[in-house]
C-alpha positions in Angstrom: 58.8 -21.8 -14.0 55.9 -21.3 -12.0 57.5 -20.9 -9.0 59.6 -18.3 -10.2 56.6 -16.6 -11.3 55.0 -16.6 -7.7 58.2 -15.7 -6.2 58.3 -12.2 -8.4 54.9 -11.7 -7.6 55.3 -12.3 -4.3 58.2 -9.7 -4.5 56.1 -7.2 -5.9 53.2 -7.0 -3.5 55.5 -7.1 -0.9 57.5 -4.0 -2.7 54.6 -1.9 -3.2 53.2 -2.8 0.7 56.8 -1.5 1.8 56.7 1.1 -0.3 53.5 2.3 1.0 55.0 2.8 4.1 56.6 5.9 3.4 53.0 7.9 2.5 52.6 10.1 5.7 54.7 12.6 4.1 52.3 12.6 1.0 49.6 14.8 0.0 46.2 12.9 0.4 46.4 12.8 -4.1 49.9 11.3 -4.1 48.3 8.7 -1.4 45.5 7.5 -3.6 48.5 7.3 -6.4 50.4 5.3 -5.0 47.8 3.1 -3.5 46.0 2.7 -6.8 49.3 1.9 -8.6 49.8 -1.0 -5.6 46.8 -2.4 -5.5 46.8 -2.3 -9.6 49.7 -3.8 -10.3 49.0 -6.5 -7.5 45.0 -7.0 -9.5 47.4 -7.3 -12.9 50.0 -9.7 -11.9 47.3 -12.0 -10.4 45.0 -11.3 -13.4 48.1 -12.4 -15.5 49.2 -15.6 -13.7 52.3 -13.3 -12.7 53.5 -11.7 -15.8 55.7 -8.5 -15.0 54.3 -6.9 -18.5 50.8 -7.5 -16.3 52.0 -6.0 -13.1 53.4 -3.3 -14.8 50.0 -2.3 -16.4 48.5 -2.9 -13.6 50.2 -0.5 -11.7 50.4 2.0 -14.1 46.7 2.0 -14.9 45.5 1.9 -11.6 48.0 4.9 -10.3 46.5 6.9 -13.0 42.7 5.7 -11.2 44.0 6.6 -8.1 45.2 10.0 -9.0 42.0 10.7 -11.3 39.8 9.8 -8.0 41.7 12.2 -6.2 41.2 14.8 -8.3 37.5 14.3 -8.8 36.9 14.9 -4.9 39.0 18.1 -4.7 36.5 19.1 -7.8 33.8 18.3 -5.7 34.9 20.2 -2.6 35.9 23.4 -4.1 32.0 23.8 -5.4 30.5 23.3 -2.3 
């Protein structure tokens, strides 16, 4: 069981470090998206001994992060 475990979260990483690939397109907010929902549901599948319910929150809470952060610096430069 544990193996199968590290195997899927083995899987996911490497999803979400493939899927990263295909940012150039993106605007620099969808970048820090879908970086923050990589690196989150990476942080939550560890954090959860590799529970898909973890990677899942993971991803979706730090996505939201990443798109929050974003925002905040566009804030910041259109007061400048």
């Amino acid at each position: 069981m544990k193996t199968i475990r590290r195997v899927m979260g083995s899987s996911v990483a490497l999803a979400v470090l493939i899927g990263l690939v295909g940012c150039s397109g993106m605007t620099k907010q969808d970048q820090n998206t879908a970086v923050g929902a990589g690196v989150g549901g990476v942080a939550g599948a560890v954090l959860t001994k590799g529970s898909p319910v973890g990677a899942v929150g993971g991803a979706v809470v730090g996505g939201v992060i990443g798109h929050e952060i974003s925002t905040d610096d566009n804030r910041n430069k259109n007061h400048r």
